[in-house]
C-alpha positions in Angstrom: -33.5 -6.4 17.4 -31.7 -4.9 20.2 -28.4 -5.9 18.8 -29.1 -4.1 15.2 -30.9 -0.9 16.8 -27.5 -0.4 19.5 -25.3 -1.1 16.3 -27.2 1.7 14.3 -26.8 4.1 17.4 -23.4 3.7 17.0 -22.7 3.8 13.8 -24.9 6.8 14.0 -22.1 8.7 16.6 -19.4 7.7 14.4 -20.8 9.3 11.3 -21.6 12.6 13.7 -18.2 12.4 14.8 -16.3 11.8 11.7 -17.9 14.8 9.9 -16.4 17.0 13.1 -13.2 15.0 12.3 -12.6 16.2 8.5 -12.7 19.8 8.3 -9.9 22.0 7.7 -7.2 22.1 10.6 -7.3 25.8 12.2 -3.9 26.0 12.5 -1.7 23.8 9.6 1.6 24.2 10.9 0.5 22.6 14.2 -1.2 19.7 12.1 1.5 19.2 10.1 3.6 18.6 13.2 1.0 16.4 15.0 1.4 14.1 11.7 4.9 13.6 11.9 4.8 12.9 15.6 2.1 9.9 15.0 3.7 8.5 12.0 6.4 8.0 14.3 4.8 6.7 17.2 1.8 4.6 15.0 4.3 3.7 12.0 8.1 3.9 13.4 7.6 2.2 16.1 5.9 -0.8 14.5 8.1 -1.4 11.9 10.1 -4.2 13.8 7.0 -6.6 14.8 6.0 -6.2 11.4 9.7 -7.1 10.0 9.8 -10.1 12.4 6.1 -11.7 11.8 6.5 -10.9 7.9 10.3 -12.9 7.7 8.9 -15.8 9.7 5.6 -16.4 7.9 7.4 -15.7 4.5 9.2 -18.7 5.3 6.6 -20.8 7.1 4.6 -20.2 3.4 7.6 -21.5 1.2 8.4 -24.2 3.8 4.6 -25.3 3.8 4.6 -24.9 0.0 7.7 -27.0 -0.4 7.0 -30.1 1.3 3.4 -30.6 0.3 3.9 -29.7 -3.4 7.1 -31.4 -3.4 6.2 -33.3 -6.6 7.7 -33.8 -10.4 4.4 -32.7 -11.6 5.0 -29.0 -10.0 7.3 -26.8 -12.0 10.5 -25.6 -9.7 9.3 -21.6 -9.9 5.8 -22.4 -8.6 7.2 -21.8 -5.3 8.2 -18.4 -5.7 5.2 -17.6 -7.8 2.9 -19.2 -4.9 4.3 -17.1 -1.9 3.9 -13.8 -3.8 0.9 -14.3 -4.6 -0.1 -15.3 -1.1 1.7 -12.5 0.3 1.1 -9.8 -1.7 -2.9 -10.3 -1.9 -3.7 -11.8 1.5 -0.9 -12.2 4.1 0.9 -8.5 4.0 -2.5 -6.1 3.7 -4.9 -7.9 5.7 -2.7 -10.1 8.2 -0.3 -7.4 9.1 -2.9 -5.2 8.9 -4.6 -7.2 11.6 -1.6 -6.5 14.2 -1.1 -3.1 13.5 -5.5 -3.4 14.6 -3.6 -4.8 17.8 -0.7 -2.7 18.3 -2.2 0.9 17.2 -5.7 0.8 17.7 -5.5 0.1 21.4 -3.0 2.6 21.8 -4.9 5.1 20.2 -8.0 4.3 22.2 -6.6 4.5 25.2 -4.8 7.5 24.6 -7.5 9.5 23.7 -9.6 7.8 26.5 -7.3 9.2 29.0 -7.6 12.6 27.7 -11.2 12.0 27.9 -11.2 11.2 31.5 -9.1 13.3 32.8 -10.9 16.4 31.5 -8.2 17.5 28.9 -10.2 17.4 25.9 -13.0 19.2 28.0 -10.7 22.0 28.8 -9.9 22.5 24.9 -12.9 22.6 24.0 -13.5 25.6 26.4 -10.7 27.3 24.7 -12.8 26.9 21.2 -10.9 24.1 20.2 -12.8 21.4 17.7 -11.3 18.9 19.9 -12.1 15.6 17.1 -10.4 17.5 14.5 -7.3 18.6 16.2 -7.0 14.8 18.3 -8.2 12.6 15.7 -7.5 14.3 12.2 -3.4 13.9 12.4 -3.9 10.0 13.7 -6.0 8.8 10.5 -3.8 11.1 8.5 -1.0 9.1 9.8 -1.9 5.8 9.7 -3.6 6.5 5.9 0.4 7.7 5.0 2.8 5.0 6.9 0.7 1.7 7.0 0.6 1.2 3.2 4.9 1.9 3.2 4.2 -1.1 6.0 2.6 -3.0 3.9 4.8 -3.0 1.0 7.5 -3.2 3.4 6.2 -6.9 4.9 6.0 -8.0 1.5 9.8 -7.3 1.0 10.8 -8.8 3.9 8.3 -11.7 3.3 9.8 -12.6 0.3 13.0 -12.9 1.5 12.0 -14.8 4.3 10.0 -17.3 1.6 13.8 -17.3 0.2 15.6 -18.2 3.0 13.0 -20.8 4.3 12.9 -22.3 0.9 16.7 -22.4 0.9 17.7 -24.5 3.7 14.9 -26.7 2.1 16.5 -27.3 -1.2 15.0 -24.9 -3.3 17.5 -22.8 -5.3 17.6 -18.8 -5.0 16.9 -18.9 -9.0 14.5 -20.9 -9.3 12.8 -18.8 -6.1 13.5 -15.6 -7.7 12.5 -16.9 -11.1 8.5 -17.8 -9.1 8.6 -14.1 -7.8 9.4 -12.5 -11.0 7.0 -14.6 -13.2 3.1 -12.9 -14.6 4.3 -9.8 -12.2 1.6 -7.1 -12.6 1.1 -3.9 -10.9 -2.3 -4.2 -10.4 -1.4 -7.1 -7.2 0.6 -4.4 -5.5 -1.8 -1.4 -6.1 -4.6 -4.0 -4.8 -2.6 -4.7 -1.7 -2.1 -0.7 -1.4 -5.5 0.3 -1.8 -6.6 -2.5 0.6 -3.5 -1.5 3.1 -5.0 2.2 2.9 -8.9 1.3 3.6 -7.6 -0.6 6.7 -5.6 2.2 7.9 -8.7 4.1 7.6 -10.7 1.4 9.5 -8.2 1.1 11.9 -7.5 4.9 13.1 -11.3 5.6 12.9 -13.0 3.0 15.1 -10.0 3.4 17.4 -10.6 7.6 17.8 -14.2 6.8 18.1 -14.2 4.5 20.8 -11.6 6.7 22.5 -13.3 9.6 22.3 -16.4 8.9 23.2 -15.7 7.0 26.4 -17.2 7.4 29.7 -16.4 6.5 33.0 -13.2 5.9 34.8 -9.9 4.2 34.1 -11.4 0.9 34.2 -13.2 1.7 31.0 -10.3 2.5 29.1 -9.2 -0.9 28.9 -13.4 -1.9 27.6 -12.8 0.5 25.0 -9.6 -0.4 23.6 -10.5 -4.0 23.4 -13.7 -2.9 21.6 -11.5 -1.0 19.7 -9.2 -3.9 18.4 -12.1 -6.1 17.9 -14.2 -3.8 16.0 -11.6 -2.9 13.6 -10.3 -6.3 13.4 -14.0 -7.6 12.4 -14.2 -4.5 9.7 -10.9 -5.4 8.3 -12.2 -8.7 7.5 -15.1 -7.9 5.8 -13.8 -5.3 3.9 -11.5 -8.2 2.6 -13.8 -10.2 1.6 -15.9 -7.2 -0.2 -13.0 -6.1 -2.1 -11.6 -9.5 -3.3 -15.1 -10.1 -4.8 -15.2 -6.8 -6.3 -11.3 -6.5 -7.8 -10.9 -10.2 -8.4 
């Protein structure tokens, strides 16, 4: 009982603080800039891991695909058609969505953490300041623009991955291509988009939260970002499973 009443507390602070969060900036050309600067710091700066795990595992799926499907029965294309599939609905919004959990929440958590403990955000809000809007509003902002152009980005450089791992493993490039164009709807990619978005949500949210909210000293910041990664990491995947029951 303990467990449920401590999770309600919390969940309680989060809605408290997330209506503080989403009001109208006071000043717009200052939140316009703290956007751009986050994009780059959340998004920019994490589109290399996300290039590098998204080329490997693209090829890791065709390679896996190829030599235990390696039958007469299988058509040649199947390959191509698999690893979008897999890609596109699972691996790029949920997996990659996982490591940006990693990456970005527990530098978010941390960074407002240290503003929390070393008085900064007290001091702004002695100057009037609405201190969760103007430190957390421009982060979910952020991470709600540049994470789904992440995702769909993954999936790009999935695929091609799938195409050289498949490749070097005697699969032709038009029989691969063929896979990847075949049954293509839009609906996959605005699933993966929507899904790519909710996470960013998730992901910016519980990070803010436990980094605002923190108490203590320095060795607390590193409890909170770890609560932080875990948290969001444990939303992300139930969230996937909700909506792959409800879309699919």
């Amino acid at each position: 009982m303990s467990i449920i009443r401590n999770f309600l507390l919390e969940f309680g602070k989060y809605i408290l603080l997330m209506k503080d969060v989403f009001k109208k900036p006071q000043n717009m050309h200052i939140f316009k800039r703290q956007i751009l600067h986050e994009m780059d710091a959340l998004g920019v700066k994490s589109i290399v891991i996300v290039c590098i795990i998204s080329l490997f595992v693209g090829a890791a799926v065709v390679i896996q695909m190829k030599l235990n499907l390696d039958s007469p029965i299988y058509p040649s294309w199947i390959y191509g058609f698999a690893s979008r599939k897999a890609l596109v609905l699972e691996f790029a919004p949920t997996v990659i969505s996982l490591i940006l959990a990693g990456k970005c929440a527990s530098t978010i958590a941390s960074e407002i953490g240290s503003q929390r403990i070393s008085e900064q955000i007290d001091a702004m809000e002695i100057m009037g300041i609405n201190t969760a809007n103007y430190l957390i509003l421009p982060k979910i902002f952020a991470c709600f623009i540049f994470f789904p152009l992440l995702i769909i980005l993954s999936i790009f450089i999935g695929l091609i991955g799938g195409g050289i791992g498949g490749y070097f493993n005697g699969l032709t490039i038009f029989h691969y291509i063929e896979g990847i164009r075949l049954d293509f709807g839009v609906y996959d990619i605005v699933y993966a988009i929507a899904k790519a978005a909710l996470n960013a949500l998730i992901i910016s949210s519980i990070a803010c939260y436990r980094g605002y909210t923190m108490k203590g000293g320095s060795v607390e910041i590193g409890i909170q970002s770890t609560k932080a990664v875990v948290q969001s990491s444990i939303a992300i995947i139930v969230l996937n499973l909700f909506m792959t029951n409800l879309f699919f």
